[in-house]
Steps between C-alpha positions, in 0.01 A plus 500: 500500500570267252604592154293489172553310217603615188249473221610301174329536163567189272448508123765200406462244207663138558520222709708682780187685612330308782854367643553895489164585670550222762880606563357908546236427729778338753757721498415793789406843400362420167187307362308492152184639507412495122597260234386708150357354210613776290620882497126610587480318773894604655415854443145454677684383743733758570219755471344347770793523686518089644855471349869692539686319278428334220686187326489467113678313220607610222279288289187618692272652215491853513834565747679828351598799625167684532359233690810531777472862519116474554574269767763756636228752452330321755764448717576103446831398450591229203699197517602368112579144483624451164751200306866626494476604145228724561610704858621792327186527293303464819720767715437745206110527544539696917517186696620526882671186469568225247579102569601240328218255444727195493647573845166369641301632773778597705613739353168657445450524922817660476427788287142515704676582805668734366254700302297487843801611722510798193167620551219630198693640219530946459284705305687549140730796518337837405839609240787309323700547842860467414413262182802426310556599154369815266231755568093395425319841384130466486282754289190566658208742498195634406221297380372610161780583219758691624806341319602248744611237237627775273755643820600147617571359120701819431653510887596181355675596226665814682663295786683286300741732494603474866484065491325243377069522519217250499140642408202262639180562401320463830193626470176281557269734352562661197863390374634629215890482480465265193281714305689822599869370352326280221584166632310201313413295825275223523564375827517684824888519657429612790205204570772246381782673765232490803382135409836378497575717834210392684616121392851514650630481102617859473840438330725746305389324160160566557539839596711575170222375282248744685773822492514509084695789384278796346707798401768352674348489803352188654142508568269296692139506288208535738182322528322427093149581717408693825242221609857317522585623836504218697779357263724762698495421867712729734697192624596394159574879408730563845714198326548670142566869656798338748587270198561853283646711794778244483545487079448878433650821665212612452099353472221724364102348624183691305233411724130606535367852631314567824494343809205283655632384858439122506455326860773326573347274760456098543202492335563684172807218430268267355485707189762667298513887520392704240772732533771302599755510222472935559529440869814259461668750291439840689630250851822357366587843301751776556373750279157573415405779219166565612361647125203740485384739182533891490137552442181575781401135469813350536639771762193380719561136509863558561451733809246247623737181438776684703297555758313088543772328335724268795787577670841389217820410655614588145610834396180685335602734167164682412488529105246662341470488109298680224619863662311722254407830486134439369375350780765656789478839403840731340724391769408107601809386625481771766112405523567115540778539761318764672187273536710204591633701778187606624258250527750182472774620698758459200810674531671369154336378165616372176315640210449377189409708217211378290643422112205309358629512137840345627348239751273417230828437212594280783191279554434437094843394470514297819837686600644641812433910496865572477527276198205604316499856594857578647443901506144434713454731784345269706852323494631768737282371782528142474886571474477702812292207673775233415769767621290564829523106555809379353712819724727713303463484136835389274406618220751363270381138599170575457535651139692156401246252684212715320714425136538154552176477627327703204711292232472144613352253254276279735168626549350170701214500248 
């Protein structure tokens, strides 16, 4: 039985292209059945499944990174041709393979032999698996208010005493790192990290001028608007969390509450996922604080989360915040854990006691909790939640990183 050929996708710009199409078409196993006009056209055509791999410049309008891992989405491979100067650039947006556009068409039957010999590229991986560098820790949780942004900000604050910590503000729906710590932002970090990602032009520059230091800890501002969502692709994001992993020990995300499973098919890659930044994060994470509220309401949603929420490779700390006897009756921590256990199957809980005129001090002044209200009791559980991720506390260390951190001058703002 004779073998079928390979389908090739072409979106090129240049002269080279019909020599290229000509020199495809006789070479065995492989033949172009679509020449694009533009990135609407390629990814029609790799919805409707006529091509396997698909050859791009670098020039092509529209070629970054969310484009290639739509195309991966859908199972077709990508060939970069770029100039020499520009390979890296082009290698950095998910490529299979990158050539040299000067080495002429060659080299460009090469590489297609290759990628078919290699087959359609893997499904992403599911967890960090094995990534190099420090720890990501994701704070999840609840929709509604149940303190997600106030637990990962002060998280924050309490794990820089076991390393160095990066706090992004990740969340595509109501973000509010900025306005918790004060800062005096009118432009979005984390849409100028994810643009330059999704470009290839993530360098360490870049990603120092979106990490200013606030309290002494640099923070990554979140989106100015939530109908900015689509400035915040997953692929771009994936870049800036492995980009942190390797410049902090450890990297704090804030990301929105719920979960709405999206389908992940062929057809849904046309358009960019409404939820993808909080489904990048909880995938390439090793810890996720899954954050709930002490209260009916809030005790509800998180025993109905933690039982529709999908499978984490990460490790899962349940934290549940605004513990109160008002609304949990005279004994809620036994109440909380002993509903936990019951209908959410929750062995261990960190609680965090509800100090509304301390958590308040901290929000008018724009100040980390243990700054602004150092004798707080809701300290003791985000303390305990740093100590439950970080391993054993040293104490010492962590009284002298919480000094330095409470007394340095630069405030990003």
């Amino acid at each position: 039985m004779p073998e079928v050929d390979t389908p090739v996708l072409l979106a090129l710009q240049g002269p080279g292209e019909t020599e290229l199409v000509a020199a495809i078409n006789a070479t065995p196993g492989i033949t172009v059945t679509r020449r694009c006009g533009d990135v609407a056209e390629l990814l029609g055509a790799a919805g409707a499944r006529v091509g396997a791999i698909a050859v791009v410049t670098a020039s092509y309008l529209g070629i970054d990174r969310v484009l290639v891992a739509r195309l991966h989405q859908m199972g077709v491979q990508v060939l970069g041709v770029a100039s020499p100067e520009d390979m890296d650039r082009v290698a950095a947006l998910g490529v299979d393979a990158t050539v040299d556009g000067a080495a002429g068409t060659a080299a460009v039957i090469a590489a297609l032999g290759r990628l078919r010999r290699v087959g359609p590229p893997p499904p992403p991986p599911a967890a960090p698996g094995g990534a190099s560098g420090g720890s990501v820790v994701t704070v999840w949780g609840t929709t509604g208010a149940p303190g997600r942004t106030t637990v990962a900000v002060n998280l924050a604050h309490a794990l820089a005493g076991f390393g160095s910590v990066g706090l992004i503000d990740a969340d595509t729906r109501a973000p509010s790192v900025a306005q918790t710590l004060g800062m005096l932002e009118e432009s979005s970090a984390i849409a100028i990290a994810t643009r330059a990602a999704s470009q290839g032009r993530l360098d360490a520059a870049t990603l120092d001028t979106c990490f200013p230091l606030v309290g002494g800890i640099p923070v990554m501002s979140g989106l100015t608007r939530p109908d900015r969502w689509r400035e915040v692709p997953g692929a771009g994001l994936e870049v800036v969390v492995s980009q942190a992993r390797l410049r902090y020990d450890w990297t704090v995300l804030d990301v929105a509450g719920g979960w709405e499973s999206e389908d992940t098919g062929f057809e849904t890659a046309f358009a960019p996922a409404r939820n993808g930044a909080q489904a990048t994060a909880l995938r390439h994470s090793d810890v996720v604080a899954v954050v709930g509220a002490a209260d009916p309401v809030g005790m509800h949603r998180l025993v109905t989360l933690m039982a529709d929420k999908p499978r984490l490779q990460a490790r899962e700390v349940v934290v549940v915040t605004k513990l109160r006897s008002a609304v949990a009756g005279p004994s809620p921590a036994h109440a909380v854990r002993e509903a936990l256990a019951r209908f959410a199957g929750v062995g261990e809980a960190i609680l965090v006691t509800d100090d509304r005129s301390g958590l308040d001090a901290a929000l008018m002044a724009g100040e980390y909790l243990a700054v602004a209200s150092p004798r707080s009791p809701a300290l003791h559980g985000v303390e305990e939640l740093a100590r439950t991720i970080a391993g054993e506390p040293r104490k010492r260390q962590r009284a002298a990183g919480r000094r330095a951190i409470a007394g340095s001058p630069a405030r990003g703002r």
